[in-house]
DOMI-75029 format. One record per residue (C-alpha): x, y, z; residue in one letter. Coordinates in steps of 0.25 Angstrom, whole numbers, m for minus. Layout:
<rs>
[[X, Y, Z], 'A'];
...
</rs>
This chain:
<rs>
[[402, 289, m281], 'X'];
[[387, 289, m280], 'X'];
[[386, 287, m294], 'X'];
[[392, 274, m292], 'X'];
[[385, 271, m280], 'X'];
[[373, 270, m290], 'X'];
[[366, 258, m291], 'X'];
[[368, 252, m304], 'X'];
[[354, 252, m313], 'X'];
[[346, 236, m311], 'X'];
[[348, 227, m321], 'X'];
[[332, 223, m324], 'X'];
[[331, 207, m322], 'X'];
[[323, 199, m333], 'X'];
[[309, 198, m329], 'X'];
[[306, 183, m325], 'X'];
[[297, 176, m334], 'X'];
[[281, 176, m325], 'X'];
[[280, 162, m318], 'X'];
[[270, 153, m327], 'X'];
[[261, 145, m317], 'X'];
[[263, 131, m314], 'X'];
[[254, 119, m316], 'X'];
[[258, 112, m304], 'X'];
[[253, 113, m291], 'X'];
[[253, 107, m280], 'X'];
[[241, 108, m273], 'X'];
[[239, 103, m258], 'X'];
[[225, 95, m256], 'X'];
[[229, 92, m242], 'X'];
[[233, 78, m243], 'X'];
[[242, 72, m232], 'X'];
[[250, 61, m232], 'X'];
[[243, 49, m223], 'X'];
[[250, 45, m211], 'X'];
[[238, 36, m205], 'X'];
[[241, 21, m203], 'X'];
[[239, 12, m215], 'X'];
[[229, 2, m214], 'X'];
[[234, m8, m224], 'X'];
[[228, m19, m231], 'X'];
[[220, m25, m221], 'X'];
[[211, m11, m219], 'X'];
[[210, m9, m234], 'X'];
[[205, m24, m236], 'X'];
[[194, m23, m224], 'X'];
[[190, m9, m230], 'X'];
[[188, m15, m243], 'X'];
[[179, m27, m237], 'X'];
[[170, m18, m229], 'X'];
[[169, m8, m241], 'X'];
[[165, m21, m249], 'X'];
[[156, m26, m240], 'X'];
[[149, m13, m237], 'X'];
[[147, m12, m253], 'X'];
[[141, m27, m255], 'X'];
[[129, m21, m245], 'X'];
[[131, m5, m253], 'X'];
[[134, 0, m240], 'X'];
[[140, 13, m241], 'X'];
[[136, 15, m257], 'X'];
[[121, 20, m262], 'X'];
[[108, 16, m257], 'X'];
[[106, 9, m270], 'X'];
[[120, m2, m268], 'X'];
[[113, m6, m256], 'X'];
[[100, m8, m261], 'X'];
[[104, m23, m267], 'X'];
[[110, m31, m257], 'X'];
[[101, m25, m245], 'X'];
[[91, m31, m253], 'X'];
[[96, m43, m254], 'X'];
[[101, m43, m240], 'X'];
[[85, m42, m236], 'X'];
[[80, m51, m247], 'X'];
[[90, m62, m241], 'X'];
[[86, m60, m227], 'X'];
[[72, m58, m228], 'X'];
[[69, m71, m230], 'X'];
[[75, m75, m217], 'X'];
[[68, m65, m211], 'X'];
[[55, m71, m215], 'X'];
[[60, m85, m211], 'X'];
[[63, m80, m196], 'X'];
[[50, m71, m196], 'X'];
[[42, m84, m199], 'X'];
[[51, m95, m190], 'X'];
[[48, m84, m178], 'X'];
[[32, m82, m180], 'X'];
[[30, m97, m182], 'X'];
[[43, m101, m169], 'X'];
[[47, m112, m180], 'X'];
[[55, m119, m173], 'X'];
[[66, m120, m186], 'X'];
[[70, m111, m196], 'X'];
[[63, m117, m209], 'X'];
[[76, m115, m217], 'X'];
[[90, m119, m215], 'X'];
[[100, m105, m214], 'X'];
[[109, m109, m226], 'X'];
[[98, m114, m235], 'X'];
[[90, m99, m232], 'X'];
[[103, m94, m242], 'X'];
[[102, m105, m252], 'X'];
[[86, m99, m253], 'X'];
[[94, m85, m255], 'X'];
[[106, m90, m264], 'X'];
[[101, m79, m275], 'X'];
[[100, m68, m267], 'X'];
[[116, m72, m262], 'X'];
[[119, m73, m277], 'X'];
[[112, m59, m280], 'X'];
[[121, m51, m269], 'X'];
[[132, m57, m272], 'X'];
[[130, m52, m287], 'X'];
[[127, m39, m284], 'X'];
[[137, m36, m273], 'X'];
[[149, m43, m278], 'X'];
[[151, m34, m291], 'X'];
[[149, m22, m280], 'X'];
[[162, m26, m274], 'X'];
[[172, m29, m285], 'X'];
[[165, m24, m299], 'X'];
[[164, m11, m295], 'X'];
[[180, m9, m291], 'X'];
[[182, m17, m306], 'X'];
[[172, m6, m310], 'X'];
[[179, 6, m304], 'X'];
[[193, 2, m305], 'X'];
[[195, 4, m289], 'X'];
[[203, m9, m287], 'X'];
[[216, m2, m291], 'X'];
[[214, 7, m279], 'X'];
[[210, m4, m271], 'X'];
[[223, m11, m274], 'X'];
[[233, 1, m275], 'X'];
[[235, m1, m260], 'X'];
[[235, m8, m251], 'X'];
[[226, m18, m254], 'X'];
[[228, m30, m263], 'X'];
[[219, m39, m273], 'X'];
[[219, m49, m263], 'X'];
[[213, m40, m251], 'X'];
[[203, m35, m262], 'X'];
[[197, m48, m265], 'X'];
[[197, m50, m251], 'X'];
[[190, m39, m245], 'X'];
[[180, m40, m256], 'X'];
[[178, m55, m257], 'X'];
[[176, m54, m239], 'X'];
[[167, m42, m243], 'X'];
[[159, m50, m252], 'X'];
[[158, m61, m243], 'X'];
[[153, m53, m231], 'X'];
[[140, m48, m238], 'X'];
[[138, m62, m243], 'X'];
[[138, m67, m229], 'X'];
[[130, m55, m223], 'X'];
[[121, m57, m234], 'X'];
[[118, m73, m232], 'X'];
[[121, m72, m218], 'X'];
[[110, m62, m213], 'X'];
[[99, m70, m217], 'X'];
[[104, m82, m209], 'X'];
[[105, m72, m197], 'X'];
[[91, m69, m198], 'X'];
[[86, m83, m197], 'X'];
[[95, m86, m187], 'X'];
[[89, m76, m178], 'X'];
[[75, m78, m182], 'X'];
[[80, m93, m178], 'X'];
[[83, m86, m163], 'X'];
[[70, m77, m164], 'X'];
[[62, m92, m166], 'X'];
[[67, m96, m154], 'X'];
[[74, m108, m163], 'X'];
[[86, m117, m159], 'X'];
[[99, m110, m156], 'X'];
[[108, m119, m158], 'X'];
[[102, m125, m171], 'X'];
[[99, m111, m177], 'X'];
[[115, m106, m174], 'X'];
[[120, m118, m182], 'X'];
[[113, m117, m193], 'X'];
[[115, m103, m193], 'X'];
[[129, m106, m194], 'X'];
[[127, m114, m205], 'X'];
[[119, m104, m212], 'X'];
[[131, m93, m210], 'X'];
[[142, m102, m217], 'X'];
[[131, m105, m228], 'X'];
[[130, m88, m229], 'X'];
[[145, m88, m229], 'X'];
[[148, m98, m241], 'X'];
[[136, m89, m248], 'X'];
[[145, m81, m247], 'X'];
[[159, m84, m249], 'X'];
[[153, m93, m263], 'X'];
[[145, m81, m266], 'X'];
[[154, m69, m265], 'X'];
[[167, m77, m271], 'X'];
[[159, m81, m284], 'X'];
[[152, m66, m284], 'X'];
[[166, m58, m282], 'X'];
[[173, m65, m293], 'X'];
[[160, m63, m302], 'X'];
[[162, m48, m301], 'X'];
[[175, m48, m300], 'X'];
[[176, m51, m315], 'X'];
[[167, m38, m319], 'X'];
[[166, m24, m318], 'X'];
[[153, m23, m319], 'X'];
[[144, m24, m308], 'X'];
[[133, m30, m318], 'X'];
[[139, m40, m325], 'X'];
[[146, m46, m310], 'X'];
[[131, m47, m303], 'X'];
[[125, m53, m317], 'X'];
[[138, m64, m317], 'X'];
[[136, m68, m303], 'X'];
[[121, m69, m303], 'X'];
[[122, m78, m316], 'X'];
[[131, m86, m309], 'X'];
[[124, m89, m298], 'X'];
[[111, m92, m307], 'X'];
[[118, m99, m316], 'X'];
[[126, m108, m306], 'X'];
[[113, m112, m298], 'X'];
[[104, m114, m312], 'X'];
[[115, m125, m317], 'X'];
[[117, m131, m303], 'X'];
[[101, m134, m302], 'X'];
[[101, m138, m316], 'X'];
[[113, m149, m314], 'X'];
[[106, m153, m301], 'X'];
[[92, m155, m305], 'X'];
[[96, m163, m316], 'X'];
[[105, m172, m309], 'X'];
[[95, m173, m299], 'X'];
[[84, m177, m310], 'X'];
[[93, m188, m314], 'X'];
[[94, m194, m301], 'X'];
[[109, m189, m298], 'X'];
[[104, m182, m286], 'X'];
[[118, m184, m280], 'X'];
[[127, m179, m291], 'X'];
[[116, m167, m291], 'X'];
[[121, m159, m279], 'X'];
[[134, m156, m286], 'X'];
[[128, m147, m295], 'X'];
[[125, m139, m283], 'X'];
[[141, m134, m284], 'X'];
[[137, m127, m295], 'X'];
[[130, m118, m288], 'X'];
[[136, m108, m275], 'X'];
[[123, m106, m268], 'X'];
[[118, m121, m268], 'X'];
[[133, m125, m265], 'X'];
[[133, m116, m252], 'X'];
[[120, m122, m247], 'X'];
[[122, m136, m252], 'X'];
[[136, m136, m244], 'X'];
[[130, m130, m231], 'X'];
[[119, m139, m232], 'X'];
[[128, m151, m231], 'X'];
[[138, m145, m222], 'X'];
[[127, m143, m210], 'X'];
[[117, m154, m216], 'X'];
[[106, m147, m217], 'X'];
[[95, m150, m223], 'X'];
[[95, m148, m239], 'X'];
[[87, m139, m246], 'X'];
[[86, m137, m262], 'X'];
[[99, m141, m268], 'X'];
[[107, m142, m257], 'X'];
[[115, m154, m254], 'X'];
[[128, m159, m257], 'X'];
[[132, m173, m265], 'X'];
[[140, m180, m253], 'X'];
[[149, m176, m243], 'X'];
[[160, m174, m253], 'X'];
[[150, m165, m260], 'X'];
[[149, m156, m247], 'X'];
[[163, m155, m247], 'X'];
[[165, m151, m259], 'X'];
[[154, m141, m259], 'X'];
[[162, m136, m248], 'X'];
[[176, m137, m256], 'X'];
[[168, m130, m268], 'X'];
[[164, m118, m260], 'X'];
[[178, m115, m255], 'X'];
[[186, m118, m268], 'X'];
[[174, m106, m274], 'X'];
[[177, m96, m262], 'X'];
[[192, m98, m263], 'X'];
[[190, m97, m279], 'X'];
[[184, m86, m281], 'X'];
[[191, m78, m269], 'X'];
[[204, m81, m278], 'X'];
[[198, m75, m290], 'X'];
[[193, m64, m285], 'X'];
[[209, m62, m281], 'X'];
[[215, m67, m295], 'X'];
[[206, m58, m300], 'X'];
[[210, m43, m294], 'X'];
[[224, m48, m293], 'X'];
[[225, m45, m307], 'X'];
[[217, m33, m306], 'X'];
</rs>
């Protein structure tokens, strides 16, 4: 009986195979889904602008991007500062020039920033390749061009408008008229900002053709140069053949000379240089010629990265 109370003898199992180690593994870096509100498109667009317009001045980047439009920003305001300095030790009773003609004196150092500042905002992202993460989401081609062409449009009215500041508060300083000086201070700000909606639409649409910081700054400048060398050349020939009339229509040719002739004659002030315009129609189509450029080169700039 205890025999067969025995405990049969164990079968021995096959041994298992050792476990090869696996070349997936999950590790946990500690990322958590975001439950925060979603700002949308409107945030995204007016980060981008601010951005933009902190990089036109090289805030937040190295010492060195700042160095060229500071510089610039002194070189056109120092000038004005002059003009004040004098017009207060002498109490002239009348600033000796006019606030929109002060720009048309510093049309070239206009053209310089625009050229060295607008391949800062859209050659380096052609460079880099960022525009595919700038359009993944949530913003659109649309709200790109917009945030940079606003951008580009701020520093080119901060940039034309801070000299015209000056002289009107050295015009205060003087102890000038009030009233005469606020007028045609307001005259000098809308000449600052067709500076700049003319100067920023041509200048974007330049860089936006290249990746290259380089060849953007050079196609702009050679732009500007070349476009005020054939205007004065058509207008002092005409005007040496007695066609002194037909000779202010070359002045189209030419953004800088456009801007000032068209304020010129929109507040009739007094002329100086090449400013002036043909006749009344003239004026308006000056006028006409400016928007139809803006609104031009704004839809560009937008045919453009839509196809990007």
């Amino acid at each position: 009986m205890s025999d067969s109370l025995q405990t049969s003898p164990q079968v021995p199992q096959p041994s298992q195979p050792p476990l090869e180690p696996r070349a997936d593994v999950i590790h946990d870096i500690g990322y958590r889904h975001y439950d925060g509100a979603r700002l949308g498109r409107s945030y995204a667009t007016r980060s981008l602008f601010l951005l933009s317009l902190r990089g036109s001045f090289g805030l937040g980047r190295s010492i060195k991007s700042k160095i060229l439009p500071m510089a610039l920003l002194a070189v056109i305001s120092l000038p004005a500062l002059i003009i004040v300095a004098v017009a207060v030790y002498t109490k002239m009773g009348k600033l000796p020039l006019e606030y929109p003609h002060y720009l048309s004196i510093m049309q070239f150092v206009i053209a310089v920033f625009v050229a060295a500042q607008s391949p800062v905002a859209l050659s380096r992202d052609l460079r880099f390749m960022t525009l595919p993460l700038y359009f993944s989401r949530p913003l659109t081609s649309r709200d790109y061009v917009r945030a940079k062409f606003a951008a580009m449009f701020s520093a080119m009215f901060i940039l034309t408008a801070l000299p015209i500041l000056i002289m009107w508060v050295g015009s205060l300083l003087a102890s000038m008229s009030f009233g005469y000086n606020l007028e045609h201070f307001a005259y000098g700000l809308v000449a600052a900002a067709l500076y700049a909606l003319l100067y920023s639409g041509i200048g974007l649409v330049i860089a936006s053709l290249t990746p290259r910081r380089g060849f953007g700054v050079a196609a702009i400048i050679a732009l500007f140069l070349i476009s005020e060398a054939v205007s004065g050349i058509i207008y002092g020939v005409l005007t040496v053949k007695g066609h002194d009339h037909a000779a202010h229509w070359a002045i189209m040719i030419n953004p800088g000379s456009l801007v000032d002739s068209t304020v010129t004659w929109l507040f009739n002030l007094r002329r100086q240089g090449l400013a002036g315009v043909p006749s009344t129609l003239g004026g308006y189509l000056f006028i006409a010629e400016i928007v139809l450029l803006a609104a031009a080169t704004y839809g560009l700039l937008v045919r453009r990265y839509r196809k990007i």
